[in-house]
C-alpha positions in Angstrom: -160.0 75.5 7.1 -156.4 75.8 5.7 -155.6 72.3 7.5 -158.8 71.2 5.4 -157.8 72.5 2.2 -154.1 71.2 3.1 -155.2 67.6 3.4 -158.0 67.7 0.4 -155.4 68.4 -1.8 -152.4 66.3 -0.5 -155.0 63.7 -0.8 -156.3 64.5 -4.3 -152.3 64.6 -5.3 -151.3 60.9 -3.6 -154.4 59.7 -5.1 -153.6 60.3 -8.7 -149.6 60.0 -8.5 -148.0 57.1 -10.1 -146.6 55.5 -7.0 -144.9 53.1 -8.7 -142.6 56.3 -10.4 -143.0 58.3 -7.4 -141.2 55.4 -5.3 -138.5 54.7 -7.6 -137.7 58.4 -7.9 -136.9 58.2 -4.0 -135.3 55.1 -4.1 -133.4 56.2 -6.8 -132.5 60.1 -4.3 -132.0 58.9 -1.0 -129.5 55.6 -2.8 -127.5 59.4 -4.3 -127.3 60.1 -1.1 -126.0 57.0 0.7 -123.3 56.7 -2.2 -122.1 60.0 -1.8 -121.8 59.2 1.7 -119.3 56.4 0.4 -117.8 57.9 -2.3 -116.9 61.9 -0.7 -115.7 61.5 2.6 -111.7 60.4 1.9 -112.4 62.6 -1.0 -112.5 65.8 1.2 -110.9 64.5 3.9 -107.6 63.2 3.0 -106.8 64.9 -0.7 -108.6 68.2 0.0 -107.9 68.8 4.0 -111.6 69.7 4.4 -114.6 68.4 6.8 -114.9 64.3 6.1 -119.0 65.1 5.3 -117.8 69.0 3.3 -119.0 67.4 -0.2 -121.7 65.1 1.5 -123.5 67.8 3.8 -123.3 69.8 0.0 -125.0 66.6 -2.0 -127.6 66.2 0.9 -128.7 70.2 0.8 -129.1 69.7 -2.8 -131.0 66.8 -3.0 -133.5 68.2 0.0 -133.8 71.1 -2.6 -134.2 68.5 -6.0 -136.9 66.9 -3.8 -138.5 70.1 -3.1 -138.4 70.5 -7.1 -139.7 67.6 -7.8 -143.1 67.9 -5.7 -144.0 71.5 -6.8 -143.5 70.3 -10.4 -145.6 66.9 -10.2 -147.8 69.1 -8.1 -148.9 72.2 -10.6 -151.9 71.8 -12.9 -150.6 69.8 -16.1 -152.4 72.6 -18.3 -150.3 75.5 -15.8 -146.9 73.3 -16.6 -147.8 72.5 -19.9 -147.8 76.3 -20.5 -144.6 77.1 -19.2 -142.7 74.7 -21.6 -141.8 77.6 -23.6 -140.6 80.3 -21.1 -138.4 77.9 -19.1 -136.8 76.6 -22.1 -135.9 80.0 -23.4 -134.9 81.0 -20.0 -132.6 77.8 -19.3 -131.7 78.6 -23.2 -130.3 82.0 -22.4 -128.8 80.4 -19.6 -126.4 78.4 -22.0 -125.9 81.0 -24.3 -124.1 82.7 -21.5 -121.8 79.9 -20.9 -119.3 80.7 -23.1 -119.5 84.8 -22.5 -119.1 84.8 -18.4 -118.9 80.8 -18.2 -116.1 78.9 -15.7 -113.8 77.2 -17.3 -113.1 74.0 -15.3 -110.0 71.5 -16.7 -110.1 73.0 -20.2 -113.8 73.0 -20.9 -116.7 75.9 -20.3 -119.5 74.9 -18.8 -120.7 76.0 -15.8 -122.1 79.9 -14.6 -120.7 80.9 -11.2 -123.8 81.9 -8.9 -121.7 82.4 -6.1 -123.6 79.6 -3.7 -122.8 77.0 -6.4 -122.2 76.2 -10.1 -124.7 75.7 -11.9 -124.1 73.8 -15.5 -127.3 75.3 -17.4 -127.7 72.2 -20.1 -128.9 69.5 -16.6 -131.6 72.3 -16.9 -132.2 72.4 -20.2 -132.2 68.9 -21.1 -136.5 68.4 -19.9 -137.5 71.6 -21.3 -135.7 71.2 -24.9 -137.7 67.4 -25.0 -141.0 69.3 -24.2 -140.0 72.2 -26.7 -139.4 69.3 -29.5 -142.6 67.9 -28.9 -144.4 71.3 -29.0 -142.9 71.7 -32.0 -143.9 68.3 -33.7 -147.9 68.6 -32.5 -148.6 72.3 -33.9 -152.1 72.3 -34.8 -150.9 74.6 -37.6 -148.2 72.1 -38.4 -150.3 68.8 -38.2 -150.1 68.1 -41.9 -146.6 70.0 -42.8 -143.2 68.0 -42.9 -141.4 71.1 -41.9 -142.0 70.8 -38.7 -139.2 68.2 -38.4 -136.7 70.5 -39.9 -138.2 73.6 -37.0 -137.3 70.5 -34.2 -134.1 69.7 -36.0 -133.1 73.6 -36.4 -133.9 73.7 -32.4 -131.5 70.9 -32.0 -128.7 72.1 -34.1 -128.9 75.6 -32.0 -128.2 73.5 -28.7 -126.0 70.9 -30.5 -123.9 74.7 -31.8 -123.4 76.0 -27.7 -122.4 72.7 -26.4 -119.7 71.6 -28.8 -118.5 74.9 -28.5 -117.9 74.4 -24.3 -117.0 71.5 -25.5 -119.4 69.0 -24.3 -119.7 66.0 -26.7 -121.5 63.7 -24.1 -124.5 65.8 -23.4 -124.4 66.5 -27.4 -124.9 62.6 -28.2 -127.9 62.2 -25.2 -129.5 65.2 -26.9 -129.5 63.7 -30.5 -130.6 60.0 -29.6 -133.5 61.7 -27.6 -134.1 63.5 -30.3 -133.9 60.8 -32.7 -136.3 58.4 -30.5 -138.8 61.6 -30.3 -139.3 61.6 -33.8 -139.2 58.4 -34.4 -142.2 57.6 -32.4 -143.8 60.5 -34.0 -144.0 58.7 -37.2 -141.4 60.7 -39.0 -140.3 58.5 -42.2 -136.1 56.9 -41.5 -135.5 58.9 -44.6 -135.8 62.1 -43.2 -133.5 60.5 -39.9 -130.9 59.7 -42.2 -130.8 63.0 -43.9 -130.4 64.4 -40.3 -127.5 62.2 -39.3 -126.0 63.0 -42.5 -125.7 66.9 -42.0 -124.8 65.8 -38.2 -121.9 64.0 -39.3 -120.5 66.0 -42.3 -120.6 69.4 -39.4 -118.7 67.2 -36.8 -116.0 66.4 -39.8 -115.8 69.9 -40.9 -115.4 71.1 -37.1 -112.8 68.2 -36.8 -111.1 69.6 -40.2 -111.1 73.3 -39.7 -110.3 74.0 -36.1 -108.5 70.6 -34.9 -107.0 72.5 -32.1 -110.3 72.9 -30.4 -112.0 69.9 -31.1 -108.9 67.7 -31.6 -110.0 66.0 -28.1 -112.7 63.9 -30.1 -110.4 62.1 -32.3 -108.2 61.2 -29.2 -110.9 60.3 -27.8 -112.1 58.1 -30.4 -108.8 57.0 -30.8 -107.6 55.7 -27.5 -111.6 54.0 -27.4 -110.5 51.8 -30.5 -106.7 51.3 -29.3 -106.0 52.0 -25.6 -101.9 52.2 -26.1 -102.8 55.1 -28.6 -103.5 57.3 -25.6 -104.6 57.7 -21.7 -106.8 55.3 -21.0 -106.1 55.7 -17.2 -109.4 56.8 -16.2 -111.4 54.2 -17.5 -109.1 51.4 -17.5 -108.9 52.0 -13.6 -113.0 52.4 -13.5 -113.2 49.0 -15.1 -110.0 47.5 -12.9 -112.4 48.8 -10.3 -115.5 46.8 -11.2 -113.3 43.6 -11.8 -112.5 43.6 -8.0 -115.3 44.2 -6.8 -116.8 41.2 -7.8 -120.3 40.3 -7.3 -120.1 41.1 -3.5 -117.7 44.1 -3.3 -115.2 45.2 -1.5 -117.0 46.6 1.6 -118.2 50.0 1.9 -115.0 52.4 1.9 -112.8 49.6 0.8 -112.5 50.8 -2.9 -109.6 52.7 -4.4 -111.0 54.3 -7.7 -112.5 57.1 -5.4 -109.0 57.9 -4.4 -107.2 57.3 -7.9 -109.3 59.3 -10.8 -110.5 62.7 -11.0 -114.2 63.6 -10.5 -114.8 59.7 -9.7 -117.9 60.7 -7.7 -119.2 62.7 -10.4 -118.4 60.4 -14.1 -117.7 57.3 -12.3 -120.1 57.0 -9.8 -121.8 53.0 -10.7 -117.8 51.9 -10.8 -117.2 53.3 -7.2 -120.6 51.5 -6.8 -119.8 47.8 -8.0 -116.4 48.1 -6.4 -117.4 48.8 -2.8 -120.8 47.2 -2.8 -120.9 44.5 -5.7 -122.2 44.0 -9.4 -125.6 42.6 -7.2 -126.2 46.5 -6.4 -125.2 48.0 -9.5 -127.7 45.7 -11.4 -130.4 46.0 -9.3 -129.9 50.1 -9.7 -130.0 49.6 -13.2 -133.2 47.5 -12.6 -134.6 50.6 -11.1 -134.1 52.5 -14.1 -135.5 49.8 -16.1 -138.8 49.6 -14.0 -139.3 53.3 -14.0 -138.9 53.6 -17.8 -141.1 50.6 -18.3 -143.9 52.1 -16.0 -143.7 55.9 -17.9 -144.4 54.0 -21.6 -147.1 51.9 -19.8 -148.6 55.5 -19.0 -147.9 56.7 -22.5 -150.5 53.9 -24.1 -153.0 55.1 -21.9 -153.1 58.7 -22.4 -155.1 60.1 -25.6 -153.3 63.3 -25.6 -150.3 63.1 -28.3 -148.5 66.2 -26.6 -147.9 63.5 -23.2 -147.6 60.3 -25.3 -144.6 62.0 -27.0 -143.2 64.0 -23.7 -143.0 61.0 -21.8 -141.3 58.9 -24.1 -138.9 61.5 -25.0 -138.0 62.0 -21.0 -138.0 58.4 -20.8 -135.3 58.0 -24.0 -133.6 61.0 -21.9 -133.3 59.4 -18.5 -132.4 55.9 -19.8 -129.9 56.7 -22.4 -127.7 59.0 -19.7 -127.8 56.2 -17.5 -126.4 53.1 -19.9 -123.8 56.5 -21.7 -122.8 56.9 -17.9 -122.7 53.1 -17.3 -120.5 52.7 -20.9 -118.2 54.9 -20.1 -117.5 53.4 -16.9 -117.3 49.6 -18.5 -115.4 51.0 -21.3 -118.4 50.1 -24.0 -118.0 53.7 -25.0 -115.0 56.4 -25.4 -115.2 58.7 -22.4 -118.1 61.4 -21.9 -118.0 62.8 -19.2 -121.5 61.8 -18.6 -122.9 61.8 -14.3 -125.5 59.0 -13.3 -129.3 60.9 -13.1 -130.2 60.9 -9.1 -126.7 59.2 -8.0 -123.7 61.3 -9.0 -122.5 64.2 -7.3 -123.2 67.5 -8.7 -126.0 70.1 -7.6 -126.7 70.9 -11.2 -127.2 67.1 -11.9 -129.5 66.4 -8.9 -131.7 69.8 -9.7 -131.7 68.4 -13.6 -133.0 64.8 -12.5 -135.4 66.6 -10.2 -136.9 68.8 -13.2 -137.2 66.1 -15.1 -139.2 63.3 -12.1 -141.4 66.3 -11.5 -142.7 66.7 -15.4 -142.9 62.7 -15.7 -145.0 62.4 -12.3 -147.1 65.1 -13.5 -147.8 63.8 -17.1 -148.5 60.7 -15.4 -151.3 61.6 -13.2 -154.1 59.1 -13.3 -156.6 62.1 -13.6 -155.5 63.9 -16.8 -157.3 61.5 -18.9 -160.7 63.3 -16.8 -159.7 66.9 -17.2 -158.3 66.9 -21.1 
């Protein structure tokens, strides 16, 4: 009977999953895992005297878990998940908040909680759940007609925007406004109103900048040595771009590269640089392509659904998941100052993997073929 049941609804899931999204999602996990494979082992073994596979055993218990994640999620009723929008974002909320009260503080910046099996950075949680807030936000029934419920999204924005500048994290503040920018956008807000935003935006930033340079001094460096490189250190992306130089179109072979070896946390921010210089620009591209196809697939869902709540989720995730990936791959060319920014699905990082996992599960389950029957 249970065997049955089992196979009825295994078979009622496969039959309504986007397999093109599911596939790439996979693709996307078990390519984290070969890379980390690459891109840890000298990593523990020669700087850090520990196992060869310590940080790759760690990636590959993480991603079993984010893969774990991701089913349940793309498995629940959408009305059950739809519902829980709210709680897990004030959960994952609280979750920051605590950040700077019992946070670790890791090379100058406050991010992370310490939960003793790992470190978990609460914002790669947050991230899904503060799209799917915003959109709950902009299609109120009660709010339908009102203008204000821009400024309620924009208030919810600027409370985030407040916690992470203050760890600092400027990267994660950026993704956060241009996916909050392309949300209401598409929701038909006027530009007038998006250019009032950026205003305010702008003129806090340069107030912050002006009244407490000591702590948020690091953006004008940064911002500085972007513009003219013998202004400051430049090392780490200089090298990442060295790096993708040499390896050509073809690569260096798999082990071969150096910018594992010579810049900090270059599993983590520089991951697609490690990539091109081992295994070629060919590979990086078609990764990239990947990203593309998966984003093209989720708006090709979005003009099919009638529900306004999944046309705007899914393009907000979407505008989430391809603007880290192209931040990531800037910094690593040197198109934009340094972030800071790890590649959804391929870096390093438990926090990032479980993030990317959240955020596959919703998109699988707002793309179900059958919610178009039951809503």
């Amino acid at each position: 009977m249970l065997k049955n049941l089992f196979k009825f609804e295994f078979n009622n899931y496969w039959r309504n999953i986007d397999k093109n999204i599911f596939f790439g999602f996979l693709l996307l996990f078990f390519l984290g895992i070969f890379f980390s494979f690459s891109s840890t082992s000298s990593l523990a073994g020669e700087r850090l005297n520990k196992a060869y596979y310590f940080f790759f055993s760690k990636h590959l218990i993480f991603t079993l878990l984010a893969l774990s994640i991701m089913f349940i999620i793309s498995a629940l009723e959408t009305s059950v998940l739809r519902k829980t929008v709210v709680p897990f974002f004030i959960f994952s909320f609280l979750l920051l908040i605590l950040v700077p009260i019992i946070g670790v503080e890791v090379k100058g910046a406050k991010r992370w909680l310490d939960l003793y099996l790992f470190r978990l950075q609460p914002i790669e949680l947050l991230k899904p759940f503060f799209i799917l807030a915003t959109v709950k936000i902009l299609t109120l029934e009660k709010l339908k007609n009102s203008k204000i419920k821009y400024l309620f999204s924009f208030l919810l924005l600027a409370s985030v925007i407040i916690l992470l500048i203050d760890q600092p994290d400027l990267g994660q503040s950026i993704l956060l406004i241009g996916s909050w920018v392309a949300i209401v956008f598409v929701s038909g807000v006027s530009l007038l109103y998006i250019f009032s935003f950026f205003i305010i935006f702008i003129i806090s930033i340069g107030g912050l900048l002006f009244l407490m340079p000591e702590k948020f001094g690091y953006i004008i460096n940064r911002l500085v040595t972007f513009l003219d490189p013998n202004k400051g250190d430049s090392f780490q992306s200089s090298t990442a771009l060295n790096a993708i130089k040499q390896g050509g179109l073809k690569g260096q072979g798999m082990g071969e590269g150096i910018l594992k070896d010579s810049v900090p946390e270059a599993h983590t921010d520089y991951i697609i640089a490690i990539i091109s210089e081992e295994y070629g620009s060919i590979i990086s591209i078609l990764i990239v392509t990947i990203f593309l196809y998966i984003a093209f697939r989720i708006i090709k869902n979005c003009i099919l659904k009638n529900d306004e709540f999944l046309k705007l989720s899914l393009c907000g995730l979407s505008s989430l998941l391809i603007f880290q990936t192209f931040i990531h791959i800037g910094v690593n060319t040197s198109l934009l100052p340094t972030t800071g920014m790890t590649l959804p699905f391929l870096s390093y990082g438990g926090s990032s993997l479980i993030g990317s996992a959240v955020l596959a599960g919703i998109i699988l389950n707002y793309t179900k073929l059958k919610l178009d029957i039951y809503e």
